[in-house]
N, C-alpha and C positions, 0 to 999 in steps of 0.2 A: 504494500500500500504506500509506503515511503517514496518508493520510485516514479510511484504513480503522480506523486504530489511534485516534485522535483522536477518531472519531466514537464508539467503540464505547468509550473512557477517559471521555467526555461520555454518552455515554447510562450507563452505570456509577455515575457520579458523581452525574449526577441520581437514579436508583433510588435511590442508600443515602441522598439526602440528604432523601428523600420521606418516608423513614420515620421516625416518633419513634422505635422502639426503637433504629436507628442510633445518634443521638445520646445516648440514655442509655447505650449499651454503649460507645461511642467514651469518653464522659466517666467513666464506673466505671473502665475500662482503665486512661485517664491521670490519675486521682485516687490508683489503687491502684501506678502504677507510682512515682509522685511520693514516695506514701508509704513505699514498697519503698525507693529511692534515699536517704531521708532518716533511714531509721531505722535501728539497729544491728540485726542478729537476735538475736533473744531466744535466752538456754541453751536450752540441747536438753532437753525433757520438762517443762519448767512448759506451765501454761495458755496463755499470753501466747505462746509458740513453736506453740501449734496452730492460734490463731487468723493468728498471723504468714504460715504457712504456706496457706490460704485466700485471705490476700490477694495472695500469690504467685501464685494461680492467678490471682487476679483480673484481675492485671497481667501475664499469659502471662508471668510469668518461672517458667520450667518449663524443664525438662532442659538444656540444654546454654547456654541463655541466660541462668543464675543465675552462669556462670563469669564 
């Protein structure tokens, strides 16, 4: 059963790593999570808090993972 999982975790790995849009979305993720972690959030209703909240999405910090 071991091999089964290893093989199928390897043939996975290879798929996503075939694709260029993998890499672009892996790197927007960790660009926007980087930037999420290092900034204060902006007050609530300027411009700067709407755009903030976009890159929330960016970096799936969404519902219960912003706590």
């Amino acid at each position: 059963m071991l091999d089964i999982n290893i093989y199928m975790t390897e043939y996975i790995l290879e798929l996503l790593e075939s694709q260029a849009w993998w890499v672009w979305a892996s790197a927007a993720i960790s660009a926007a999570s980087a930037f999420v972690a290092a900034t204060p959030t902006p007050a609530e209703g300027s411009r700067w808090s709407k755009v903030y909240k976009v890159i929330e999405v960016i970096a799936l910090n969404v519902f219960r993972a912003k706590d």
